[in-house]
C-alpha positions in Angstrom: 92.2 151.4 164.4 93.5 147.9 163.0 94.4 145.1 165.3 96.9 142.4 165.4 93.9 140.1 163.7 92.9 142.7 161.0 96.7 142.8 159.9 96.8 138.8 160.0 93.3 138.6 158.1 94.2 141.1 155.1 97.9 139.1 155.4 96.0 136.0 154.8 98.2 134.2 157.1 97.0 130.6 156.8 98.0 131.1 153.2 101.7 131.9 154.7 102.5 128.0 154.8 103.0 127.8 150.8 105.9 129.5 151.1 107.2 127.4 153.7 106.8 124.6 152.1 108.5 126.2 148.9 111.4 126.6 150.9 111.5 123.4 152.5 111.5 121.6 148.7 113.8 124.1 147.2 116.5 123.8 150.8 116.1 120.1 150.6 117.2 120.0 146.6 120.2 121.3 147.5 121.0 119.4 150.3 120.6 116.4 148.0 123.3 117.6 145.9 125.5 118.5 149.1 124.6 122.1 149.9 122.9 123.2 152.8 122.7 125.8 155.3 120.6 126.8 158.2 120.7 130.3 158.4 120.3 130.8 154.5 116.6 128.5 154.5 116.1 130.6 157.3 116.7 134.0 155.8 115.1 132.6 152.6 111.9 131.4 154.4 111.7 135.3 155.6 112.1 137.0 152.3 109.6 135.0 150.9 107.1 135.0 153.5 107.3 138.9 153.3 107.6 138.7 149.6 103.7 136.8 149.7 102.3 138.9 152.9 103.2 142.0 150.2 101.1 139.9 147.4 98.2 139.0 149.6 97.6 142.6 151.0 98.2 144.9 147.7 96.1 142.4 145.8 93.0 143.2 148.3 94.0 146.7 148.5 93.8 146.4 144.4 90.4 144.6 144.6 89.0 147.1 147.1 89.7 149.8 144.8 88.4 148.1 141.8 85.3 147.0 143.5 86.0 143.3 143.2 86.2 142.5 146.8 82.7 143.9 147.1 80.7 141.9 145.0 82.8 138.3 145.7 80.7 135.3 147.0 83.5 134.7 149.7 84.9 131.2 150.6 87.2 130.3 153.1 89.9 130.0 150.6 89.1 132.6 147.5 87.0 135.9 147.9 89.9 137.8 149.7 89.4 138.0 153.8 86.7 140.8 153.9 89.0 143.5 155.9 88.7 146.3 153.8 85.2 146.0 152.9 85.0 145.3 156.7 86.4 148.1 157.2 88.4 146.4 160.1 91.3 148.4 157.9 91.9 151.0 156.1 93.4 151.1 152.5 95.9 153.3 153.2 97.1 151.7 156.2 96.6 148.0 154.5 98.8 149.5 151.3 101.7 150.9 153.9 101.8 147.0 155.6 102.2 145.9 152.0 104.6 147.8 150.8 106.9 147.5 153.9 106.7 144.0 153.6 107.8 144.2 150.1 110.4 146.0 151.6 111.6 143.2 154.1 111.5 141.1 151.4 114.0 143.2 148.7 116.6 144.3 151.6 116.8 140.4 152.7 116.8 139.3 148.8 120.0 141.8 148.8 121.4 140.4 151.4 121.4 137.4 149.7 122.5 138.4 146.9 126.2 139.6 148.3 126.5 136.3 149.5 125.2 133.9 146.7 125.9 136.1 143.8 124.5 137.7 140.6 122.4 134.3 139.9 120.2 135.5 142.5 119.7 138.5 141.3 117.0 138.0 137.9 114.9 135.6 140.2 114.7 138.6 142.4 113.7 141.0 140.0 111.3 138.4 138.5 109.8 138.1 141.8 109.5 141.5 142.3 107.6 142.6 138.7 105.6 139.7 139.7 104.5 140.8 143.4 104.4 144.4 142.0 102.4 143.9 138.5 100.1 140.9 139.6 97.1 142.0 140.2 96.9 145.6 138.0 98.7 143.9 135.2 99.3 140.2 134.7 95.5 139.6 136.1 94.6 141.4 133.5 96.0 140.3 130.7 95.8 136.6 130.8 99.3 135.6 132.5 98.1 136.1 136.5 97.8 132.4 136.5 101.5 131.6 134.7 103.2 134.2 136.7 101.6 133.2 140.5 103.1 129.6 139.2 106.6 130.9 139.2 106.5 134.0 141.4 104.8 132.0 144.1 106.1 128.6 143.0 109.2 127.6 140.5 111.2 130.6 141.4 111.1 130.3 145.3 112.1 126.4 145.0 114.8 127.4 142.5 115.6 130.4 144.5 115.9 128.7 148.0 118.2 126.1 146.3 120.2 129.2 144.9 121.3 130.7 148.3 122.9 127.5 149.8 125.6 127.3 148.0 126.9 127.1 144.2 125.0 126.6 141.3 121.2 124.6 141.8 121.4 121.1 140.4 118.9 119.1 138.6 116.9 118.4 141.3 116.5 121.3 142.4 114.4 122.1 138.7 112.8 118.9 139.1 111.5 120.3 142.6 110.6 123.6 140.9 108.5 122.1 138.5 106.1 120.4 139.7 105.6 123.7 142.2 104.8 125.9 139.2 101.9 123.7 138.4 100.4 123.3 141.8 100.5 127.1 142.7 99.1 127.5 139.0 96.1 125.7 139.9 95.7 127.0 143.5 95.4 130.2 142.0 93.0 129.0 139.3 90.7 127.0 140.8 90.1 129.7 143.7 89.0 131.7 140.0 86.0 129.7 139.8 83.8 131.4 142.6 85.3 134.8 141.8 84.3 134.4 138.0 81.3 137.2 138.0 83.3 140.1 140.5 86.6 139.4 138.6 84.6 139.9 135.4 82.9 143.1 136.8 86.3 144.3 137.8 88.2 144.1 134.9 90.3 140.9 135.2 91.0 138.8 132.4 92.3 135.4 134.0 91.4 131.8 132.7 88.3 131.3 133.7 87.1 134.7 131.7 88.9 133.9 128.7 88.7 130.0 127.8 84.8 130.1 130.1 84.5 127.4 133.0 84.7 124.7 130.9 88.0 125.2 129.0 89.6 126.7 132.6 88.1 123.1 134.1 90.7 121.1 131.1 93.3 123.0 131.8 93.3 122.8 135.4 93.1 118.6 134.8 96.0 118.6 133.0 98.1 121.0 135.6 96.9 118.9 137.8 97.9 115.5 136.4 101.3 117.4 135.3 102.4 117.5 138.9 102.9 113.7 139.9 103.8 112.8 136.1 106.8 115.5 136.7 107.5 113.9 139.5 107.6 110.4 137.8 109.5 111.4 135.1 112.7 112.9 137.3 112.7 110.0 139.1 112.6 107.9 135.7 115.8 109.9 134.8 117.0 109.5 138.4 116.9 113.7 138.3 115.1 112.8 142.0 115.7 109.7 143.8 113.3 106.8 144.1 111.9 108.0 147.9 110.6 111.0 145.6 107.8 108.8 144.4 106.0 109.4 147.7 105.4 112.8 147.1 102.9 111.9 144.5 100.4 110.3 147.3 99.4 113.6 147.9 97.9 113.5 144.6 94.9 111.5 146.0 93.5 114.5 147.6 92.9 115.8 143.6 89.7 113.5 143.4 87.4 115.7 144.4 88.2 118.9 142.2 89.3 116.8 139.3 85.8 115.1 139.6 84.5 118.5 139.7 86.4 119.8 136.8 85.5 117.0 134.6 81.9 116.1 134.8 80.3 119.6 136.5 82.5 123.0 136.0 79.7 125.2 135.4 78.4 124.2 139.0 80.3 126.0 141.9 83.7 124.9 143.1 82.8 122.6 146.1 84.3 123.7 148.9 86.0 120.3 150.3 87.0 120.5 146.4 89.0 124.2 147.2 90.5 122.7 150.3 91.7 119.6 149.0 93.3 121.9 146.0 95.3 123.4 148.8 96.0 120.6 150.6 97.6 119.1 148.0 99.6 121.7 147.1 100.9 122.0 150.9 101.8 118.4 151.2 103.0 117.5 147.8 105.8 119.9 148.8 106.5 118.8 152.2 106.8 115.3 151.1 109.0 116.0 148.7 111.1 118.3 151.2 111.0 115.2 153.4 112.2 112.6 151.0 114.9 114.5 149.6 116.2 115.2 153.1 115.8 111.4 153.6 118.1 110.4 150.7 120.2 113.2 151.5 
């Protein structure tokens, strides 16, 4: 019988701070331009942590029924967590936790939705073909990386702007923008290590299709997209000038960028995978930070 730590492992729940940090950047765009509420972040930091829990366990359910998860050499961040093949749960029981999260997460995006309006209600559905279609559709047909970058990265900024109040301003796109590029790369630089099961398993993602080399470039230039994004709404005073510190986080790309460029067809080092992710996670909060600052 699965535990409280089997449901937490297949959940991946140290994953479970990107969306918090999504919500902090999108909440403190709005509250830039003079909307803001508590309970609304609040409500919009559940819906999306459900919204991922639901990604994170159908996606291993997916990969346990397509064999992936069986032949992955496992990291601490890519290689899924190892509880079906553990057997620590069972598929059935792992695909009734994700669905009912995905369930939390559509009757609280409703909820929403009375309150905020029709606006809310294509980011929703967007959301939804993108939690729902991931992994036995968009992985495998080229778009798994484009869609985690909004699913799991514009559209939550955007979104959590959305439900404070009136229409998102400027900032809050400039906030969503350079979140679609850092999700984009978290999810394709965990592809790396998972290159040979995904293959096996019928995925057709970045790495497969342009080979390590040409997944390596286009990870750079994500990657170097994100502070110049940032640069650029300041430039246009989209953001204000405190913005600028979010690109320090930037620093942490060093490692996988020095990866990327001069040794892809090595493996991913790991320090390389978790300064990917730590970058993501604090480019975000500093943002979130210096908007509420200016605010």
């Amino acid at each position: 019988m699965a535990n409280l730590g089997s449901y937490l492992s297949v959940a991946r729940a140290p994953f479970l701070l990107l969306p918090v940090t999504l919500v902090a950047a999108g909440a403190a765009a709005a509250a830039y331009g003079g909307e803001f509420s508590w309970s609304r972040t609040l409500l919009a930091l559940i819906g999306l942590v459900a919204a991922h829990v639901g990604v994170n366990v159908l996606n291993e359910v997916s990969d346990m029924r397509t064999g992936i998860d069986l032949h992955t050499a496992r990291t601490p961040f890519s290689g899924g967590s190892g509880t079906l093949p553990g057997h620590a749960m069972s598929a059935r029981t792992a695909t009734a936790f994700g669905l009912g999260a995905c369930a939390v997460a559509l009757v609280t995006g409703i909820w929403l939705a009375t309150r905020v309006g029709w606006l809310l209600v294509p980011v929703m559905a967007l959301g939804a073909v993108a939690i729902l279609f991931y992994t036995d559709f968009f992985a495998r047909a080229g778009v798994g990386e484009v869609f985690a970058g909004l699913g799991l990265g514009a559209l939550p900024v955007w979104g959590s702007a959305l439900v404070q109040g009136g229409t998102p301003r400027a900032a809050a796109v400039a906030a969503a923008v350079p979140a679609f590029f850092m999700t984009f790369n978290l999810l394709l630089l965990n592809e790396f290590p998972d290159e040979e099961a995904d293959r096996g398993g019928g995925r057709r993602n970045l790495v497969l299709l342009l080979g390590r080399k040409g997944a390596a470039v286009v990870y750079a230039v994500a990657a170097l997209a994100t502070p110049a994004a940032l640069g650029v709404a300041v430039a246009v005073r989209v953001l204000p000038t405190a913005a600028l510190i979010a690109v320090a986080p930037s620093l942490l790309l060093f490692a996988p960028l020095r990866w990327a460029l001069d040794a892809p067809e090595e493996a991913v080092p790991t320090p390389a995978l978790a300064a990917n992710v730590g970058w993501n996670l604090a480019t975000n909060a500093v943002l979130a930070v210096a908007l509420a600052v200016a605010r």
